[in-house]
C-alpha positions in Angstrom: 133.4 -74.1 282.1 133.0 -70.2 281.2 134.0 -68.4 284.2 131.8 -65.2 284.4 131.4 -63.0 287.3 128.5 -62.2 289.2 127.0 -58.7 290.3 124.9 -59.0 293.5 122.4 -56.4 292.9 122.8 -54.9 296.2 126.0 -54.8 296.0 126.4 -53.2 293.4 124.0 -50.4 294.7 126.0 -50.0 297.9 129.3 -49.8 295.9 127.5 -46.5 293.9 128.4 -44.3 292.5 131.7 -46.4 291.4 129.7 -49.2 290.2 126.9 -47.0 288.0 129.8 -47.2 284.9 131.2 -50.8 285.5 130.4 -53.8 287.1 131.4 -54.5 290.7 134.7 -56.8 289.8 136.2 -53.9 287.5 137.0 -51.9 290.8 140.6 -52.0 291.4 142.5 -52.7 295.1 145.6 -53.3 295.7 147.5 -53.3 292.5 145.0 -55.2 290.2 141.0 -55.2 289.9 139.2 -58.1 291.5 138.8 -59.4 287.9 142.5 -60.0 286.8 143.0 -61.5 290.2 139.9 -63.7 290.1 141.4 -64.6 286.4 144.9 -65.5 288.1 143.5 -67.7 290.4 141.2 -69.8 288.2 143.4 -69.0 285.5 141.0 -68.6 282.9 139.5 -65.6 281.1 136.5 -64.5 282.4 133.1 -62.6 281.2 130.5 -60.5 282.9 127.1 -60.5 284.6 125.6 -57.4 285.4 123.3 -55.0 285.1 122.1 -54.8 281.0 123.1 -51.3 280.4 126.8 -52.3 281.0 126.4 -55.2 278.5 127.8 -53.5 275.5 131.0 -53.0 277.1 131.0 -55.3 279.9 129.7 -59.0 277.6 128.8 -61.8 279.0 130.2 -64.9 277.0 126.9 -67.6 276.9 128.0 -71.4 276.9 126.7 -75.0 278.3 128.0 -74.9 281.4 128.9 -72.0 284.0 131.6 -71.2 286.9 129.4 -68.0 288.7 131.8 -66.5 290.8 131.1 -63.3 292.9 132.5 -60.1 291.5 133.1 -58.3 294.6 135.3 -61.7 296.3 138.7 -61.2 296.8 140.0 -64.5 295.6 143.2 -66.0 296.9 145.0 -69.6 296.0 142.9 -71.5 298.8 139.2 -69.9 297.7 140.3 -70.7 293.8 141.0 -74.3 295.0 137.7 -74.7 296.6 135.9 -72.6 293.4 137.2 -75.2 291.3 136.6 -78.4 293.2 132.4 -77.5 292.9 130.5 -80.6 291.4 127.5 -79.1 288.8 124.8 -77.3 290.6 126.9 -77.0 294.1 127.0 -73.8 295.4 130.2 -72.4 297.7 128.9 -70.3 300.3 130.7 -68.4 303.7 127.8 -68.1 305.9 124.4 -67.1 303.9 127.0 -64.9 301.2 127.4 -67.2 298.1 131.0 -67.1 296.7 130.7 -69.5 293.9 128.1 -71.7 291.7 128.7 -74.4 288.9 125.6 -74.3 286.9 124.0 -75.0 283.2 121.9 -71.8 284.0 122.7 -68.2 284.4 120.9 -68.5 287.9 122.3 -68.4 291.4 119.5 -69.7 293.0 118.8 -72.7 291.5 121.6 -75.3 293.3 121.5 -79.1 294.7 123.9 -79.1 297.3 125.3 -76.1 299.8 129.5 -76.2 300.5 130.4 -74.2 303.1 133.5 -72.6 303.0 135.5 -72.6 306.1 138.1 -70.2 305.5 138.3 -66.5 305.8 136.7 -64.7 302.5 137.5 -61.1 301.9 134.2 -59.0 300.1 134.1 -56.0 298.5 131.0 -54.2 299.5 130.8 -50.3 300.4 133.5 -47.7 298.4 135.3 -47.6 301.8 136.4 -51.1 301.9 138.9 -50.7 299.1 141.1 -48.3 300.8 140.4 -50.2 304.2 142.0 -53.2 302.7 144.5 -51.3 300.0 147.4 -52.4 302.4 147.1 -56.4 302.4 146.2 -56.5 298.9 149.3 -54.3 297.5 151.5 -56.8 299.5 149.3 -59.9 298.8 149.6 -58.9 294.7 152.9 -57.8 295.1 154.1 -61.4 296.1 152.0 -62.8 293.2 152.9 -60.6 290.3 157.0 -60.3 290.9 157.5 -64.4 292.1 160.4 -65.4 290.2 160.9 -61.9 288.4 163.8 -59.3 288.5 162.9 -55.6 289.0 165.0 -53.6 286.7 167.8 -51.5 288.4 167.0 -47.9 289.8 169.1 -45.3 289.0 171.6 -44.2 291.6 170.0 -41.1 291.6 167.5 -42.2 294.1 167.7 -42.3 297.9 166.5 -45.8 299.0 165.6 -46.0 303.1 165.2 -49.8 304.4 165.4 -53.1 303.0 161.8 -53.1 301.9 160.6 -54.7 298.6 161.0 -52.4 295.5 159.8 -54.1 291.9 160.2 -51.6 288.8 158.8 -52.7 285.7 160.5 -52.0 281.9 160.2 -49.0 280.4 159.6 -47.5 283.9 161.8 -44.3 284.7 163.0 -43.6 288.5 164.9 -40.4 288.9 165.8 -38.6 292.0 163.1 -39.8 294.2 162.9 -41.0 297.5 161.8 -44.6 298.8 160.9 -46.6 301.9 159.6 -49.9 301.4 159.8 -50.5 305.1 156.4 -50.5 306.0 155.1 -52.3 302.8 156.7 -53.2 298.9 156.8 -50.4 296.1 155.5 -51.3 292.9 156.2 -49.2 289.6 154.5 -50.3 286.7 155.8 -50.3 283.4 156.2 -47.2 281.5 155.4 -45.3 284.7 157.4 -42.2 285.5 158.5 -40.7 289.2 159.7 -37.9 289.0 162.6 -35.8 291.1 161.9 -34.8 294.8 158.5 -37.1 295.0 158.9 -39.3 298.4 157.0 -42.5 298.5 156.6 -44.2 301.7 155.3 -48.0 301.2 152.8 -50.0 300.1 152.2 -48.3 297.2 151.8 -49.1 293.7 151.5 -47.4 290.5 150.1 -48.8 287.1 151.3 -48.9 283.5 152.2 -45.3 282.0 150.8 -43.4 285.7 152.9 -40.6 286.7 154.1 -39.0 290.0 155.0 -36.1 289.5 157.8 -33.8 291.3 158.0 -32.9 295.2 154.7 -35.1 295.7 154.7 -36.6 299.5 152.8 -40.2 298.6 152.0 -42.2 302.5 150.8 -46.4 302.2 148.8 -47.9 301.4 148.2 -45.9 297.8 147.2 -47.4 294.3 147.7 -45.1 291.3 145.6 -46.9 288.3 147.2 -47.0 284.8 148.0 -43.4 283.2 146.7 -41.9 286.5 148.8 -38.7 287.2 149.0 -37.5 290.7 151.4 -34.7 292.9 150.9 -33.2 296.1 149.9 -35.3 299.0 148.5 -38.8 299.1 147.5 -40.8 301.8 145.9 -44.3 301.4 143.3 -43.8 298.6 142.6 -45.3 294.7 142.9 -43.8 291.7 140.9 -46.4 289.5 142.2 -45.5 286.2 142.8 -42.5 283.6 142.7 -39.7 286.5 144.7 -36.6 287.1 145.6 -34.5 290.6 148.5 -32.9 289.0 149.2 -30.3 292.1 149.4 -29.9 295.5 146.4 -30.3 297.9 145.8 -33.4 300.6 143.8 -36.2 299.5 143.5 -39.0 302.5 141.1 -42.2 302.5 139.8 -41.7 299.1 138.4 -43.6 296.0 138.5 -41.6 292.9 137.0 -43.1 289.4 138.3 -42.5 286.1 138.3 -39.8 283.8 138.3 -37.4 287.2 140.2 -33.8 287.5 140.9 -32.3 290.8 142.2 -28.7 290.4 145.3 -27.3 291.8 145.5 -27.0 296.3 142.1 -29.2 296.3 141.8 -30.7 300.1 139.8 -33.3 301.7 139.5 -33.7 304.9 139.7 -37.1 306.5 139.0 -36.9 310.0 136.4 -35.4 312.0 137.0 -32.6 314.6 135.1 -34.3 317.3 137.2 -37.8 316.3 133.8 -39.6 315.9 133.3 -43.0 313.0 132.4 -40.8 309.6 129.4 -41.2 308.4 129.2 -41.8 304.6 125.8 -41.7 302.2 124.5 -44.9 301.0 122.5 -45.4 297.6 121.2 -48.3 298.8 119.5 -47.3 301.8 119.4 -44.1 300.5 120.5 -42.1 304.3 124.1 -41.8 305.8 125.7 -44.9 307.1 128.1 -45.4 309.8 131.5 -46.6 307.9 133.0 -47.8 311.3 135.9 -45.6 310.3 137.5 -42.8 312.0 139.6 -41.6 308.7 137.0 -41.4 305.3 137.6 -39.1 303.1 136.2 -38.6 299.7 134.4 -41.3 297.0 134.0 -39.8 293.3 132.6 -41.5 290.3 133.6 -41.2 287.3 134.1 -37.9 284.9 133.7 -36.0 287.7 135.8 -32.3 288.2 136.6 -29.9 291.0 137.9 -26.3 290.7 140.8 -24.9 292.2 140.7 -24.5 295.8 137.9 -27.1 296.0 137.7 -28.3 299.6 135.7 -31.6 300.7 134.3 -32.4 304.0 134.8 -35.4 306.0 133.1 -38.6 304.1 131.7 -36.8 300.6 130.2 -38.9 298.2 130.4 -37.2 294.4 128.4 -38.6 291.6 129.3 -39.6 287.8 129.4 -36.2 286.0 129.9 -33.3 288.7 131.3 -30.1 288.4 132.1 -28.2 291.5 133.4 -24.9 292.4 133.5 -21.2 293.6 134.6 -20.9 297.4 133.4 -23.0 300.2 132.5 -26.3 301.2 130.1 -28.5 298.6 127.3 -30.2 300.6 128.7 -33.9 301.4 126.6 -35.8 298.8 125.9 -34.8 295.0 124.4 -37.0 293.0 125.2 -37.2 289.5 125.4 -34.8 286.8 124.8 -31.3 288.5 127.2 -28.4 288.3 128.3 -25.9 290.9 129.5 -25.8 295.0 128.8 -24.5 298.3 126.6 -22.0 296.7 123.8 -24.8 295.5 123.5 -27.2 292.5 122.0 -27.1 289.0 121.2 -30.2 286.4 124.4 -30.6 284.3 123.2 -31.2 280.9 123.9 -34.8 279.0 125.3 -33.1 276.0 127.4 -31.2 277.6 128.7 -34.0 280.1 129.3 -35.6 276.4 131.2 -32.9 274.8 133.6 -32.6 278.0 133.9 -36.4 278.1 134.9 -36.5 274.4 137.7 -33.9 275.0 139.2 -35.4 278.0 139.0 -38.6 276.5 140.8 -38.0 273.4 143.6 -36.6 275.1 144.4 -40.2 276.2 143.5 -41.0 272.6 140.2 -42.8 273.9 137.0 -42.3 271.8 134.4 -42.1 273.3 131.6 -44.2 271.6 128.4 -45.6 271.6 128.7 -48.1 274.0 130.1 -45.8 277.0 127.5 -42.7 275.8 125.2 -45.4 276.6 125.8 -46.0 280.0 126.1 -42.7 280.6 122.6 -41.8 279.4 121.6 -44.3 281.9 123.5 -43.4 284.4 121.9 -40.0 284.0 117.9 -41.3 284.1 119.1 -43.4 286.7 119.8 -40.5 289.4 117.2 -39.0 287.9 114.7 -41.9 289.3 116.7 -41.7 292.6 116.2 -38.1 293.5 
């Protein structure tokens, strides 16, 4: 069977604007995206089903005979056990939200027989829930990735507090740093760098070549995607990938996408004055929701920039492809591609967005080609429609 992974189409609009450059199981919790932890589990390889403007870069691999597995499931070693126990055309369902399908046909409807699933099943659905649940899944993928592993040593140079988990991966460098894995496990991916003063308080893991850089105060439950580089002060939010907030500033109960630059002393705030649930905006229902959370900070999609003193309400929500400064506070929604702050918006042109892109990106030593340019010319008509 060819394992591919499902978007549900409203899914994926409520996960916006994270999900207008990837499908829903490229988002990243914990220390791995949903995919590599589906792949563990069912341990095979898996392909894509999504929207057809991601095809190029996100394939689907055809064959006779499908495993249709939700992209936005959490899977664990129970729900991988019942996945792969499906007879053809049963469908594995928690309630009315289908988990899993065995099928000849790319089509989640069309089933004999219903299994219910009894256990508890963990979905991704709104930007907010990946920070909500960064703290299980550090541990949960902690366990899984170092079981039967040795960390290499840290350097003496480091103050360790507790007798907390601590993995460090090869090639990793540890200097002078501070570390309490009391409340949760540290995880420092290989080649990663943390650098002298920073203070890390658990769970909290960092990908392959991401760096912390010096004096930064990082608070659980905190992902840092590969080559993501971050100082200042953290507090329980995502870096997907390929980011940078290089100074000081707060950032609390954030998602931030890839290819994102936050200027030096940018702030978000996380919590209201009047201590009320934040309210976030919703692409799908197209209106502010209620996240049922007290602490929300800040979602941004991808390729998007702030100034220097940029500061961001309580639950913003910035597009693919924004610019912001000047002084004040941006309004707490702006869609895609449009350039400038508290002062109003204008269209930020696709060439342009393409010219930046291609610089950032090839500092990485990234090209970026056809297949992402692409996306991001839909991406563009696509806010365009939603306006």
């Amino acid at each position: 069977m060819n394992l591919v992974l499902f978007d549900n189409p409203r899914i994926r609009r409520q996960l916006l604007p994270l999900t207008f450059t990837r499908p829903i199981a490229a988002l990243r919790a914990g220390i791995s995206t949903l995919k590599e932890r589906s792949e563990h589990f069912l341990n095979q390889k898996a392909s894509w089903l999504t929207d057809d403007y991601l095809h190029e870069k996100f394939p689907l691999k055809e064959s006779e005979e499908y495993l249709m597995v939700n992209g936005s499931v959490v899977m664990d070693q129970r729900l991988a056990e019942a996945i792969l126990d499906l007879k053809p055309r049963e469908v594995l369902k928690r309630g009315k939200k289908t988990i899993a399908l065995r099928s000849k046909e790319l089509d989640t409807q069309k089933f004999n027989c219903q299994v219910d699933y009894e256990g508890d099943v963990l979905f991704i659905e709104h930007p907010w829930d990946l920070f909500s649940n960064n703290k299980e899944l550090i541990s949960s993928d902690f366990t899984r990735i170092t079981a039967g592993r040795n960390s290499q040593p840290l350097s003496q140079t480091n103050i360790i507090t507790g007798q907390g988990d601590i993995f460090v991966e090869p090639g990793a460098v540890v200097e002078g740093a501070f570390l309490n894995a009391s409340n949760g496990p540290i995880y420092i991916g290989a080649q990663a760098e943390v650098m002298e003063g920073a203070k890390i308080r658990g769970p909290f893991a960092m990908g392959e070549h991401a760096v912390l850089k010096m004096d930064a105060k990082i608070y659980g439950a905190t992902t840092l995607g590969p080559h993501v580089k971050v100082g200042g002060e953290i507090n329980n939010s995502i870096f997907l990938g390929y980011s940078n907030k290089a100074h000081d500033g707060f950032l609390g109960q954030a998602v931030i996408g890839e290819w994102c630059n936050l200027g030096a002393d940018t702030n978000n705030s996380n919590l209201k004055n009047t201590y009320d649930n934040v309210r976030m905006w919703c692409y799908h229902k197209r209106e502010f929701v209620n996240t049922g959370l007290q602490f929300c900070g800040l979602v941004m999609g991808d390729h998007s920039k702030c100034g220097i003193n940029t500061m961001f309400n309580t639950g913003t929500m910035i597009g693919v492809n924004v610019n912001i400064f000047g002084p004040g506070f941006p309004r707490n929604f702006v869609p895609s591609f449009r350039w400038g702050g508290a002062q109003g918006f204008k269209n930020y042109s696709l060439s342009k967005a393409y010219q930046v892109a291609e610089t950032v990106m090839e500092r990485r030593g990234i090209k970026l080609d056809q297949a992402e340019k692409s996306i991001l010319e839909h991406v563009y008509s696509m806010e365009k429609e939603l306006e």
